[in-house]
N, C-alpha and C positions, 0 to 999 in steps of 0.2 A: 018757311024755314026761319028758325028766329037768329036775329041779326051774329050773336056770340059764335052759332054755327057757321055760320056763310064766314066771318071773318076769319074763323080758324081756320077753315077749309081753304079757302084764298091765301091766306098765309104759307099753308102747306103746300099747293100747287105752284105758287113761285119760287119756293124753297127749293122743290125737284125740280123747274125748269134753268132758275140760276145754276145748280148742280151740273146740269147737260152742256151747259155754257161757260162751266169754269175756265179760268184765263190758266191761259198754256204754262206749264212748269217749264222757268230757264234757270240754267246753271252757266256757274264759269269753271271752268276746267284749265288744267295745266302748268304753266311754270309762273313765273317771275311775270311775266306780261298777263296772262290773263291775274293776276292778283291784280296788277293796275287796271284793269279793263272792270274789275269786280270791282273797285271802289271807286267807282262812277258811276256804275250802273245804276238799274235802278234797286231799290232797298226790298223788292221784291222777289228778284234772283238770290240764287242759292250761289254762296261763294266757296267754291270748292278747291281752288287753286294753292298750288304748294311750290313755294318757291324752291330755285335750284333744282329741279325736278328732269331726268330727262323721258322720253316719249316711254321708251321698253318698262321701266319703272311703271307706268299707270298701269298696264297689260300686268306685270308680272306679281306686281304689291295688291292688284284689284283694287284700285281706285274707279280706274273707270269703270268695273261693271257695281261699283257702286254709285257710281254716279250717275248712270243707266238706270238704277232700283229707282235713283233718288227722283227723279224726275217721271221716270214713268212713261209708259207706251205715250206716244203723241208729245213728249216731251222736247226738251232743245236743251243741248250743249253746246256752249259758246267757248270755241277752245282756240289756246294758242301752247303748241310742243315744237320741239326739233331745236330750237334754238339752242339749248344748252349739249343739242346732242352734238349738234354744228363744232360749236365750241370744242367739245372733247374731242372731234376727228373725225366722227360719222359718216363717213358718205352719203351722199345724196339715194343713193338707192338703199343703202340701209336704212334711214330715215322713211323713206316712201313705204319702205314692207310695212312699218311696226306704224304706221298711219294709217295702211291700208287693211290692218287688223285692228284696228280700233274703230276705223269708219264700217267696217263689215259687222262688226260688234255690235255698233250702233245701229246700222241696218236692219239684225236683226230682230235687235230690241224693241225695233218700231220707233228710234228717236232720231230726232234728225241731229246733225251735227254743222254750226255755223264757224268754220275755220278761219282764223287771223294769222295773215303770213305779217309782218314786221321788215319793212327792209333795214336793216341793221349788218352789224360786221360779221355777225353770224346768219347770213339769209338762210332763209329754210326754204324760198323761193323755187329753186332747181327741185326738190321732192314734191311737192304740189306739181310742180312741173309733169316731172316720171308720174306721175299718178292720175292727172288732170283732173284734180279735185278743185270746186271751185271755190275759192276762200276769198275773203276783206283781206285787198293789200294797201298796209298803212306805210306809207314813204314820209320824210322828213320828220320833225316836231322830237329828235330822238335828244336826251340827257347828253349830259358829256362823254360819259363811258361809251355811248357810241350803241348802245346796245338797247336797250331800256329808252320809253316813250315821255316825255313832257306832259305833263296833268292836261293838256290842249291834246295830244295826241290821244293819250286814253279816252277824252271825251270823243276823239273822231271816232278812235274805233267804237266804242260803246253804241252810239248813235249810228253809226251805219251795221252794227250787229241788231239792235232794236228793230230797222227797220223789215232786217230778213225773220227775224222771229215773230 
């Protein structure tokens, strides 16, 4: 076999076996916190997050099943919602519904979903709760507003969302 052949062929074989082994698509989803949890991460992830944003919003504007496309069966969304819902008056079980049709969403898309509860003045804590979904809870490291995470606190969550993905 003359050398030009064996190397293109080799070239070719690791080309479809790196293909089978591509590295998992992650995204960031959600409000105001996952935007900070996206700009720490890595430059890899997809930043999808929209601040001010609350949970019913992603369902109803189709973000999330785009964010779903985007990433793809076996994919991962790194998300943080409910916080702005808290804010406007939400209850915790209404929070938990419109979570638990997005995590169902995700289900069925085949994506997994990596949830960040924030303990902040708006906890979203109690709906995880109702739901008993299991999400990264980041305590302290919060700004002054009481709400919003410290460039340290995004790196925590970042870093312990990397290592579930």
């Amino acid at each position: 076999m003359p050398a030009a052949l064996f190397l293109g062929l080799l070239v070719l074989a690791l080309a479809v076996s790196n293909r089978s082994h591509a590295a998992t698509s992650v995204a960031t989803v959600g409000d105001s916190l996952a935007v900070g949890v996206g700009s720490v991460a890595p430059s890899t992830w997809l930043q999808l997050g929209r601040t001010g944003t609350r949970a019913a919003q992603w369902l109803a504007q189709g973000w999330w099943a785009d964010a779903l496309a985007r990433v793809g069966r076996s994919g991962v969304l790194v998300a943080s919602l409910g916080t702005n819902d808290i804010r406007a008056g939400a209850p915790a079980s209404e929070l938990a519904a419109v979570l638990s049709n997005l995590q169902e969403a995700a289900d069925n898309a085949g994506v997994r979903v990596v949830w960040i509860s924030v303990a902040n003045k708006y906890d979203t804590l109690p709906a995880f709760t109702v739901l008993g979904l299991p999400h990264i809870r980041i305590a302290g490291a919060l700004t002054p507003d009481g709400v919003h995470l410290t460039v340290a606190g995004y790196k925590t969550a970042a870093s312990q969302a990397m290592r579930r993905v």
